[in-house]
MILO-173854 format. One record per residue: x, y, z of N, C-alpha, C in turn; residue in three letters. Coordinates in steps of 0.1 Angstrom, whole numbers, padded with zeros to 4 digits, always signed. Atoms other than C-alpha are relative to their C-alpha. Layout:
<nodes>
XYZXYZXYZAla;...
</nodes>
This chain:
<nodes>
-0011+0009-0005-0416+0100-0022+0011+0009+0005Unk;-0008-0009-0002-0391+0118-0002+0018-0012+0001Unk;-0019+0004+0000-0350+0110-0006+0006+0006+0013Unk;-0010-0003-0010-0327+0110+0023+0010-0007-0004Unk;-0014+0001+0005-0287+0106+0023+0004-0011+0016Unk;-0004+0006-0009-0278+0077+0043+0017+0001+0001Unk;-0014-0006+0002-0240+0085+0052+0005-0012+0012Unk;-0011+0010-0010-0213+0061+0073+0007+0010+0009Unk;+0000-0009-0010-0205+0073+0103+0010-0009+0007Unk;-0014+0004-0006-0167+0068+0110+0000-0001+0016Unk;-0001+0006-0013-0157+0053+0148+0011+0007+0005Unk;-0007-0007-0004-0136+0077+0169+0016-0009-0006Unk;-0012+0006+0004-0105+0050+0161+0003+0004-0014Unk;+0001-0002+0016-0118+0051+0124+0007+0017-0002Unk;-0004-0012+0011-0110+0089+0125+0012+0006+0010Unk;-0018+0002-0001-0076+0087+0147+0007-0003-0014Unk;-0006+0005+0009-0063+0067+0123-0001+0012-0016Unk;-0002-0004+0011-0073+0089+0090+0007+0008+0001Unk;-0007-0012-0005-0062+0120+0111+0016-0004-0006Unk;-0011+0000+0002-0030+0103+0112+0005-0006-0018Unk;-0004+0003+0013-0033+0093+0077+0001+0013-0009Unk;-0001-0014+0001-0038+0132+0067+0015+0007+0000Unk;-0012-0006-0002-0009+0142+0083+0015-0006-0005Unk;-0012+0006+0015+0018+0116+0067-0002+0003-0011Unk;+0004-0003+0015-0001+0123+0035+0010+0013-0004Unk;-0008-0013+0002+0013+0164+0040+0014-0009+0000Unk;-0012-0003-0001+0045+0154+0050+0006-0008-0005Unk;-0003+0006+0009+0052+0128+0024-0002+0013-0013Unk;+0001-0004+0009+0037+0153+0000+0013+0009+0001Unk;-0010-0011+0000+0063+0182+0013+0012-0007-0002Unk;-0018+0004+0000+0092+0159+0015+0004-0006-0016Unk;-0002+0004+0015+0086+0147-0022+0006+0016-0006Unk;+0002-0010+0009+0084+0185-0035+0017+0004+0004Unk;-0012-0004-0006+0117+0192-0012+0010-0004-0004Unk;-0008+0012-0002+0134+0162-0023+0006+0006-0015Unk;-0005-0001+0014+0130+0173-0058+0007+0018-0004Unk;-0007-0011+0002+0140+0211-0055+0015-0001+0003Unk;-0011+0003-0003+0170+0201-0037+0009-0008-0011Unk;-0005+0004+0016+0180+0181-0066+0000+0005-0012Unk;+0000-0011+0015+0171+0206-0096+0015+0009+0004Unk;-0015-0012-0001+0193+0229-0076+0014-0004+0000Unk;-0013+0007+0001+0223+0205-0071+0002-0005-0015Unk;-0001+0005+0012+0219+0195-0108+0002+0013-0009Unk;+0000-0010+0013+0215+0228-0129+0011+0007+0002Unk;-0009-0011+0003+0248+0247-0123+0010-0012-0008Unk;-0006+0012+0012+0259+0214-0146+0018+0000+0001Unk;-0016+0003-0006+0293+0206-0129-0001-0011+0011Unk;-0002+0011-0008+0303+0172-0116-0011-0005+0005Unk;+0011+0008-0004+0270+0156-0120-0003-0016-0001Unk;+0007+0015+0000+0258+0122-0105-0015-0006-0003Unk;+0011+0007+0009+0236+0104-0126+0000-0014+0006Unk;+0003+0014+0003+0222+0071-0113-0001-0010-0015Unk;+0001+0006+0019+0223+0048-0145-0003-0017+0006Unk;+0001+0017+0002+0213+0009-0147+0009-0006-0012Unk;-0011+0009+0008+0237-0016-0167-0006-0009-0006Unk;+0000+0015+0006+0237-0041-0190+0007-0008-0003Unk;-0010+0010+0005+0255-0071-0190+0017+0006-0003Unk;-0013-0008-0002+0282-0048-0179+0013-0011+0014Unk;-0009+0011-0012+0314-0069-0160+0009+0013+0005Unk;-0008-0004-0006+0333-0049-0137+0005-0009+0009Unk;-0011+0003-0010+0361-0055-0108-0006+0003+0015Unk;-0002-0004-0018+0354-0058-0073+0006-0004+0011Unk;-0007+0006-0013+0376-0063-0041-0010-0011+0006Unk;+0011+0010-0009+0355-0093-0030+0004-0011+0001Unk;-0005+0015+0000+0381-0122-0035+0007-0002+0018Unk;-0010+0003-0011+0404-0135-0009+0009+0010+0003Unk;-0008-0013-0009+0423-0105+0013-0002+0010-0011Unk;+0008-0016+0009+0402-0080-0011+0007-0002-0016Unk;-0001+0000+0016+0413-0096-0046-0008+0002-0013Unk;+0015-0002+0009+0391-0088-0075-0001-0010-0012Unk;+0006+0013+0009+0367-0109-0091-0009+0009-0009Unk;+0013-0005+0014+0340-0102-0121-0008+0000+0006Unk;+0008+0000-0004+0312-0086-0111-0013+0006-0009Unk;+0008-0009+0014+0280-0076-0134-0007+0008+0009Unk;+0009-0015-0004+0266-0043-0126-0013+0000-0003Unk;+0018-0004+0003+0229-0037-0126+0002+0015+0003Unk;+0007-0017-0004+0227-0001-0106+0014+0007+0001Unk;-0017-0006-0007+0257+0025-0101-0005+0015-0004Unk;+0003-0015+0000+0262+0064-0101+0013+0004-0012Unk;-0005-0003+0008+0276+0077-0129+0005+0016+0001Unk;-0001-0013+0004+0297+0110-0128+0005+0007-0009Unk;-0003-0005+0006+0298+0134-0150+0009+0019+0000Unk;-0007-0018-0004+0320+0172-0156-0013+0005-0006Unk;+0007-0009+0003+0290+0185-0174-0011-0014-0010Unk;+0006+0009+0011+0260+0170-0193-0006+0006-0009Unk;+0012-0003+0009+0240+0174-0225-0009+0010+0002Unk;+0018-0005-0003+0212+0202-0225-0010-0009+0003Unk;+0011+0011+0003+0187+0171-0234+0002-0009+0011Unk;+0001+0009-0007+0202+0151-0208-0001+0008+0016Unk;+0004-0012-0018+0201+0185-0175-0016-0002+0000Unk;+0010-0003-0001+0167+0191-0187-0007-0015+0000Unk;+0004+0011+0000+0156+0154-0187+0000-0007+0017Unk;+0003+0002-0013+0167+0154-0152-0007+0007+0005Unk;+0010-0008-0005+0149+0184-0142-0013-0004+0000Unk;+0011+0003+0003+0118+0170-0158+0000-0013+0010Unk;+0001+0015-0009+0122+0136-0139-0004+0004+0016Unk;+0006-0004-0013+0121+0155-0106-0015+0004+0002Unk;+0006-0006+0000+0101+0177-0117-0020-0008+0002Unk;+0007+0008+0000+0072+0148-0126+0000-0009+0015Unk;-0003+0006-0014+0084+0130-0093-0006+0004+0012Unk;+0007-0011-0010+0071+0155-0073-0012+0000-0003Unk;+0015-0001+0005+0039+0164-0090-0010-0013+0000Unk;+0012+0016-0004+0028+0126-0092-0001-0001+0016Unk;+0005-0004-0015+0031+0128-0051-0004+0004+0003Unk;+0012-0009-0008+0014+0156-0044-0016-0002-0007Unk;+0006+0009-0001-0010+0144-0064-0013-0006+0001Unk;+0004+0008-0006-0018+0116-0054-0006+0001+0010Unk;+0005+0004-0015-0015+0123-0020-0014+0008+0001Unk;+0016-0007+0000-0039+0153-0023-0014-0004-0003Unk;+0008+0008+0007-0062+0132-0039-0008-0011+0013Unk;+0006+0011-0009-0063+0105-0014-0003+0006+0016Unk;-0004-0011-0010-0058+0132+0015-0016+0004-0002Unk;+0008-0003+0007-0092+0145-0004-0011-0011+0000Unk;+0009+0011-0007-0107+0111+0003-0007-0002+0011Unk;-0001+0008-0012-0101+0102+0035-0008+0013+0005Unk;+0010-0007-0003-0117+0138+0041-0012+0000+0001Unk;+0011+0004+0000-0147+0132+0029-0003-0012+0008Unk;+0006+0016-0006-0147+0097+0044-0007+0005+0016Unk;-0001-0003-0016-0140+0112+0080-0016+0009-0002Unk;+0009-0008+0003-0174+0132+0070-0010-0002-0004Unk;+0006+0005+0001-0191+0108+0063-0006-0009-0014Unk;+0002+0001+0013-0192+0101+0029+0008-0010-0009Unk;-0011+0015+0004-0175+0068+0013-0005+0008-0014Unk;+0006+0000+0011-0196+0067-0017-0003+0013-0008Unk;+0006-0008+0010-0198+0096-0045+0007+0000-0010Unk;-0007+0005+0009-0191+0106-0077+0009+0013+0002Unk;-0011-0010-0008-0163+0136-0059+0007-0014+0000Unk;-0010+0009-0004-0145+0103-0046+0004-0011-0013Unk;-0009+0008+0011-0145+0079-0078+0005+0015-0008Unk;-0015-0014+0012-0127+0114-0098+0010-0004+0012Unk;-0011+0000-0007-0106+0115-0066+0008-0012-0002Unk;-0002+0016+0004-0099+0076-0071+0008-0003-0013Unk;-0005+0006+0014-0092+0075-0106+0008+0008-0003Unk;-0010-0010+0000-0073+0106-0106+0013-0006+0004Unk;-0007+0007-0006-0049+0093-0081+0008-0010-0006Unk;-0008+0011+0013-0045+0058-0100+0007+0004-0014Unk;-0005-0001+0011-0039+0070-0131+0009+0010+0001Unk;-0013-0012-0001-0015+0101-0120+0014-0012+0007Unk;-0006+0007+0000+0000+0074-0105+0011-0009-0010Unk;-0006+0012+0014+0006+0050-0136+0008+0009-0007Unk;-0008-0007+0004+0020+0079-0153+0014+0002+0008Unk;-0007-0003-0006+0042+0091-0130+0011-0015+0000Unk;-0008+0013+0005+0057+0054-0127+0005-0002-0013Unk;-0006+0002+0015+0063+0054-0165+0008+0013-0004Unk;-0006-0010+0007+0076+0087-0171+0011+0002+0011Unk;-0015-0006-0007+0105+0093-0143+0005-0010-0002Unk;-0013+0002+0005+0124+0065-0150+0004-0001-0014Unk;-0001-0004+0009+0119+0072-0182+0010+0011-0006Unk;-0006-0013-0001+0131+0107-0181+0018-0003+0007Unk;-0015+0003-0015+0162+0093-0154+0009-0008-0010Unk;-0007+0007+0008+0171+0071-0181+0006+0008-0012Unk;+0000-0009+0011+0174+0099-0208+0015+0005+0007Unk;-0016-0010-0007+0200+0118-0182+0010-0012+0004Unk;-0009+0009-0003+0217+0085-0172+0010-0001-0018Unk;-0010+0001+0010+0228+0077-0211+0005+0014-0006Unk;-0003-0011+0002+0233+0113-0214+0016+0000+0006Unk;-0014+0002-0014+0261+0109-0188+0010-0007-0006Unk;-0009+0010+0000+0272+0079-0202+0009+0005-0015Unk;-0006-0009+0012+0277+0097-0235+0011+0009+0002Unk;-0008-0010+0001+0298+0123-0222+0012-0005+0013Unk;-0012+0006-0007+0323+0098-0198+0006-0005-0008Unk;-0002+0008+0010+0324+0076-0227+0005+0002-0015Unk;-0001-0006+0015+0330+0102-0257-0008-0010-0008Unk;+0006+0004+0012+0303+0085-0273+0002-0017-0003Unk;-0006+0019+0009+0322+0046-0276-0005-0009+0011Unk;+0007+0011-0007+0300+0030-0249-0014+0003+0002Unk;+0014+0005+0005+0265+0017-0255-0007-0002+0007Unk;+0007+0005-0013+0241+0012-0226-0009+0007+0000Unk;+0014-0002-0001+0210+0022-0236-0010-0003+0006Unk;+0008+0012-0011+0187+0011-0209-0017+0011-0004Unk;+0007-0009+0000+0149+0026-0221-0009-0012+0005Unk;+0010+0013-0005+0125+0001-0198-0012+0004+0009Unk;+0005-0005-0018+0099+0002-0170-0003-0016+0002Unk;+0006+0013-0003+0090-0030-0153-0012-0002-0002Unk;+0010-0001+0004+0065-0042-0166-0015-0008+0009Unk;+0002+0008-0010+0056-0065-0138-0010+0009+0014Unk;+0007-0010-0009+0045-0037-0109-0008+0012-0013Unk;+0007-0012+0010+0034-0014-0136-0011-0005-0001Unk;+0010+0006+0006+0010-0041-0145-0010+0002+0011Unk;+0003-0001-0019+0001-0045-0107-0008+0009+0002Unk;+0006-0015-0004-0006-0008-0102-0014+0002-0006Unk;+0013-0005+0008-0029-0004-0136-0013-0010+0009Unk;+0009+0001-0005-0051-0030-0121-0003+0004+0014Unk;+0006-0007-0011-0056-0015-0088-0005+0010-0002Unk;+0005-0015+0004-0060+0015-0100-0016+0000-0009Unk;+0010+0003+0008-0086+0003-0126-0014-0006+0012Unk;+0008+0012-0007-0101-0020-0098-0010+0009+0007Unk;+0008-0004-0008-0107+0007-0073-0006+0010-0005Unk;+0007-0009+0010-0120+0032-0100-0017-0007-0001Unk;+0010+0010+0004-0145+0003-0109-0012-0001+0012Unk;+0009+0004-0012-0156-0004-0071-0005+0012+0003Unk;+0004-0014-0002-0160+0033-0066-0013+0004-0006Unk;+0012-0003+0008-0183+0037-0092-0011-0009-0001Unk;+0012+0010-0002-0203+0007-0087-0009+0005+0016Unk;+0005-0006-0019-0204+0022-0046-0011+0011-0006Unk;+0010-0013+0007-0220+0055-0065-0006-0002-0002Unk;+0008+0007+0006-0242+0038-0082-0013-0003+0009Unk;+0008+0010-0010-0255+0013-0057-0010+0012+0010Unk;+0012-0011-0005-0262+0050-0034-0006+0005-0005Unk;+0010-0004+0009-0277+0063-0058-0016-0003-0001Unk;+0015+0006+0005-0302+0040-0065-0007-0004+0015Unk;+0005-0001-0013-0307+0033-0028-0008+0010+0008Unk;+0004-0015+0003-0314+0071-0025-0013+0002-0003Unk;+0016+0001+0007-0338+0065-0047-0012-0006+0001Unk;+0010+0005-0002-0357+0040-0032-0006+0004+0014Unk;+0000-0002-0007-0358+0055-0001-0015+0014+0008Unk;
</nodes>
């Protein structure tokens, strides 16, 4: 019985489009890695650093009344600056970029690493469910660990505006898209592997 490789055979549009999916892929990947050097470097000579921070159930003042009078406003997001921060809270930002970057590239390489193959003919193997699951789950991380880490350097900040006498611990992730993501990521891991499979055995009867 002899085996042959039946392969999908992309449509000149079909491989416009990936092309152009290739090339965003790079220059999303470079502009992540850039985004984040640029920021380690503005951050580590640890003078007059802005720290994004989230709030809680924080009331401030804003010009927003009548001819710019101020009214109560609760804070969710703001930039926090500091003269210097914490060791635990520089290196928490470094790491935050640091992870920010690396979950992008990646990813993208990953799916960059797909679409190659696809354009090549090849949907189905077990090269693309690793690329697949890799991806998703570098993903899921990366979602959980930088604002994680962002949050570490934010109350770091807040610690050292505050000498210590204001409380705003914020350690969260949404749990809502987080959730979101795991199943996609789980989903197309799943369909991947069932695609492999299916050639497989097709392969086989061939």
């Amino acid at each position: 019985m002899s085996s042959t490789t039946q392969q999908y055979r992309p449509s000149r549009a079909d491989l416009v489009g990936m092309g152009a999916f290739l090339v965003a892929g790079t220059v999303i990947a470079v502009w992540a890695v850039v985004a984040a050097v640029l920021r380690i470097i503005e951050v580590l000579p640890n003078r007059d650093v802005q720290v994004p921070a989230e709030f809680v159930g924080t009331v401030a003042e804003a010009p927003i009344g009548p001819d710019g009078a101020s009214l109560p406003v609760v804070l969710d997001r703001a930039a926090v600056t500091a003269d210097s921060l914490p060791a635990l809270s520089l290196a928490s930002l470094v790491i935050e970029q640091a992870i920010a970057a690396t979950t992008v590239v990646v990813v993208v390489a990953c799916l960059v690493a797909l679409s190659w193959s696809v354009m090549r003919g090849r949907v189905f193997s077990r090269r693309n469910t690793r690329l697949v699951t890799i991806a998703g789950f570098t993903g899921l991380l990366g979602y959980a660990a930088v604002p994680f880490f962002g949050n570490m350097a934010a109350n770091g900040a807040f610690a050292v505006v505050s000498e210590r006498t204001f409380d705003n611990v914020v350690m969260s992730v949404d749990l809502a898209p987080y959730l979101l993501l795991a199943f996609v990521a789980a989903l197309a891991t799943v369909v991947f592997s069932i695609g492999d499979r299916l050639r497989r055995d097709t392969e086989g009867l061939v």
